[in-house]
C-alpha positions in Angstrom: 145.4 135.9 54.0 142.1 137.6 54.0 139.0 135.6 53.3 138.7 138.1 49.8 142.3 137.3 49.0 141.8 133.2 49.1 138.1 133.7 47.4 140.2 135.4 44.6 142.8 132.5 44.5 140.5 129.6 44.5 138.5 131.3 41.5 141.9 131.5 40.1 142.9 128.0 40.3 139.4 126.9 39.2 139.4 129.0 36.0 143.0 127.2 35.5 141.6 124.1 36.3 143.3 123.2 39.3 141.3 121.9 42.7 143.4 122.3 45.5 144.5 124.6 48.4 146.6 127.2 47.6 148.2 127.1 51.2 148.6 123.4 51.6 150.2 122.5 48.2 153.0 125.7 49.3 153.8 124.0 52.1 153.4 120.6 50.4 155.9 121.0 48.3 158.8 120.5 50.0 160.3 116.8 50.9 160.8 118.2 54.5 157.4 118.3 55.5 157.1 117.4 59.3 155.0 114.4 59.2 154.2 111.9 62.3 155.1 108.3 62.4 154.0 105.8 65.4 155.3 102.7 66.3 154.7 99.8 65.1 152.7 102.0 62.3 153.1 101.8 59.0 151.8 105.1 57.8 152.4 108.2 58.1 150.2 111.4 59.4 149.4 115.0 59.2 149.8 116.6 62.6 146.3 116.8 63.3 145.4 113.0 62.0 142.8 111.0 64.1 144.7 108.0 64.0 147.3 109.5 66.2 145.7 111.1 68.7 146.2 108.4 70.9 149.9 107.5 70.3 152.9 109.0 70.6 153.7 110.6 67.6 157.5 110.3 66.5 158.0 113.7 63.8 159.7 112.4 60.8 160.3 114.4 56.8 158.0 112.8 54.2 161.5 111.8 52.7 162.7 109.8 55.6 159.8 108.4 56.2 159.2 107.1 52.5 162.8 105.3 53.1 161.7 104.0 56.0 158.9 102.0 54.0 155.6 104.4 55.5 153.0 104.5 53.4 150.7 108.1 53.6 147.8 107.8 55.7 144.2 107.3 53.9 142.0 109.4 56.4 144.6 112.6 56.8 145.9 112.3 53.3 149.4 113.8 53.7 152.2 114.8 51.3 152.8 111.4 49.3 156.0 113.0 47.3 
């Protein structure tokens, strides 16, 4: 997408009154989004997350990892649905 294109959407979304990326909440959306456990964690991570740069990251959906009793990470801020 070029920069002109995503300028365009975010003045969009703003006039609407939604913050957000455009490209995030799309891929966001789904239950299936790869996110990253460690063990014994108990959050879960975006790929590129600080906390688990470290570690050995174990790739998990949001879903499973919500019925696994992980909690979203407050410094990457991933997918909580």
């Amino acid at each position: 997408m070029t920069r002109a294109a995503r300028r365009a959407l975010s003045v969009i979304f703003l006039a609407a009154g939604i913050v957000f990326f455009a490209a995030e909440a799309a891929v966001d959306a789904f239950p299936f989004t790869t996110v990253y456990i460690t063990r014994p964690g108990r959050f879960y991570h975006r790929h590129n997350c600080i906390v688990i740069r470290n570690g050995r990251p174990i790739a998990i959906s949001v879903s499973n990892a919500k019925e696994q009793g992980f909690y979203p990470c407050r410094k990457c801020e991933p997918p909580a649905w």
